[in-house]
C-alpha positions in Angstrom: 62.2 -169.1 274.4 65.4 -171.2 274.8 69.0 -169.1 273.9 71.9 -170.9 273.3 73.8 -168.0 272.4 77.7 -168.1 273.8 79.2 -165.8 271.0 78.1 -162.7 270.1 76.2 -161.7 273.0 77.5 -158.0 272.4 75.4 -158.0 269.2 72.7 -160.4 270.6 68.7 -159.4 270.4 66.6 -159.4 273.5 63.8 -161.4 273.7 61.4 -158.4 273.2 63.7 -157.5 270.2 63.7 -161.0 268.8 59.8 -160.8 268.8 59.6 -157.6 267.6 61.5 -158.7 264.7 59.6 -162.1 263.8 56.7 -160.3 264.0 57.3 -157.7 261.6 59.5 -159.6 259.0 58.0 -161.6 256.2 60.1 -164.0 254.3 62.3 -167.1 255.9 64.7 -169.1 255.1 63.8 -173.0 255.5 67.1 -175.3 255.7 66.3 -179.2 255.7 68.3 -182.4 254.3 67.5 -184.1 251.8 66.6 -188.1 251.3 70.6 -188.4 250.1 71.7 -186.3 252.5 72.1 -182.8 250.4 70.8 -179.3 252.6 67.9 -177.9 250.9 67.0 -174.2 251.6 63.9 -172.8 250.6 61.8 -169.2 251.3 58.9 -169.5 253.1 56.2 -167.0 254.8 55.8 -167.5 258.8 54.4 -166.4 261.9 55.3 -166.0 265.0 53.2 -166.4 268.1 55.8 -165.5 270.6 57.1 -169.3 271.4 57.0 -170.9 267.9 57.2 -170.2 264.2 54.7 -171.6 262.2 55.2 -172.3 258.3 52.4 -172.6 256.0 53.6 -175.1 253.2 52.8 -176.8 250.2 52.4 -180.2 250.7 53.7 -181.0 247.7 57.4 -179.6 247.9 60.5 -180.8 248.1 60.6 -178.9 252.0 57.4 -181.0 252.9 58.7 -184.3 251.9 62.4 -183.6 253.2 60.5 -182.6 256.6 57.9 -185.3 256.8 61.0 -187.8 256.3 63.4 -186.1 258.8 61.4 -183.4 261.2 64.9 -181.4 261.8 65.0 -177.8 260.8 66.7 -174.4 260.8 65.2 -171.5 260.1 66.8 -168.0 259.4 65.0 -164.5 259.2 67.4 -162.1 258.5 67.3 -158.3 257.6 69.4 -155.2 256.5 71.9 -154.5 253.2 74.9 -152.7 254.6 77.0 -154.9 257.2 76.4 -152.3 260.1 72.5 -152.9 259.3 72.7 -156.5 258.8 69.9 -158.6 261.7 68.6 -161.2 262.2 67.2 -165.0 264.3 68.4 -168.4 263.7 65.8 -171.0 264.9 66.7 -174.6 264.9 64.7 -178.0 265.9 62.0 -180.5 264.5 58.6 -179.2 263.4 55.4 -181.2 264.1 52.3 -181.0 261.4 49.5 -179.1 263.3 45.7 -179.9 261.6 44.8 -181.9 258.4 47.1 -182.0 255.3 46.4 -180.5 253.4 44.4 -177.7 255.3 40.8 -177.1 254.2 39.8 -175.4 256.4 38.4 -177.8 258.9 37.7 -176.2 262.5 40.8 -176.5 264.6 40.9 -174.5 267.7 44.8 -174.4 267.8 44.9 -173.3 264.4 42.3 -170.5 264.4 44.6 -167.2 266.1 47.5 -167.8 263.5 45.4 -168.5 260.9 43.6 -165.3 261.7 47.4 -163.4 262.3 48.9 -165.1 259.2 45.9 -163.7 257.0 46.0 -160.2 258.1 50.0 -160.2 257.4 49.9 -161.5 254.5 46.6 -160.9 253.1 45.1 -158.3 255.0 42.2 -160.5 255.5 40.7 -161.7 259.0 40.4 -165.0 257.2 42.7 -167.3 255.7 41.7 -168.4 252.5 42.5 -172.1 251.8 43.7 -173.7 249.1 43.8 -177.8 249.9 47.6 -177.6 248.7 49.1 -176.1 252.2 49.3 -177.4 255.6 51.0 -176.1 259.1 54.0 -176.7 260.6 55.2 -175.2 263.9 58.8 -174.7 265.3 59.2 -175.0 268.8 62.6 -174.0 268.6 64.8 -176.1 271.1 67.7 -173.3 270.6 67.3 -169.1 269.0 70.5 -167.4 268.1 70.0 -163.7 266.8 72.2 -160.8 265.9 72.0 -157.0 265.4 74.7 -155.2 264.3 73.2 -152.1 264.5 74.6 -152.6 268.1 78.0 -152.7 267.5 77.7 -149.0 265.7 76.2 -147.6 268.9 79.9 -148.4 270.9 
């Protein structure tokens, strides 16, 4: 997983603790650009298979049509209320579509351990049940910035 952290490194995650993290958090934050060049941010569910982030979205959202136009992406998972509790990752680069749009369910052999860990997260199901309105998208994230203030207490 590439780190382009400079900044911050006091307060920086590990690489165990930034997979730690995307694996138990549930809800991220999806920032594209729009067709006239206005960000768009939008909640999403995810998961995370140690390398990549993978976003099950409706094909027929503003998030898939901004991304099918202009790949580019940042994605932030973040946690905590108080300031000394606030966490989180910052993932940024351009998502490819992974299997058929919209998903159906078709056999796809790259898609069958998420699908199986994004069910039981969200679900609790060993199968995802589709819905021919959502489709995959996976984050290979060419730079990972994270924080932890929690650390900063423990000085």
């Amino acid at each position: 997983m590439p780190v382009t952290q400079r900044r911050g490194r006091k307060i920086m995650m590990t690489a165990e603790e930034v997979d730690a993290f995307l694996a138990a958090e549930r809800t991220c934050r999806v920032a594209t650009v729009s067709a006239d060049g206005t960000p768009h941010v939008s909640p999403l569910w995810f998961a995370w298979d140690g390398t990549a982030l993978w976003l099950y979205s409706l094909t027929r959202s503003k998030r898939w049509a901004d991304l099918r136009r202009d790949g580019r992406v940042a994605v932030v998972v973040d946690a905590g209320h108080a300031y000394g509790e606030l966490r989180g990752v910052e993932l940024t680069g351009t998502v490819e579509v992974v299997g058929e749009v919209p998903r159906t369910g078709e056999p796809h052999p790259g898609l069958a351990p998420m699908e199986r860990q994004f069910a039981r997260k969200y679900f609790d199901l060993d199968e995802l049940p589709h819905d021919g309105r959502h489709a995959w998208l996976r984050l290979a994230p060419e730079s990972v910035r994270s924080w932890d203030f929690r650390k900063t207490a423990a000085r």
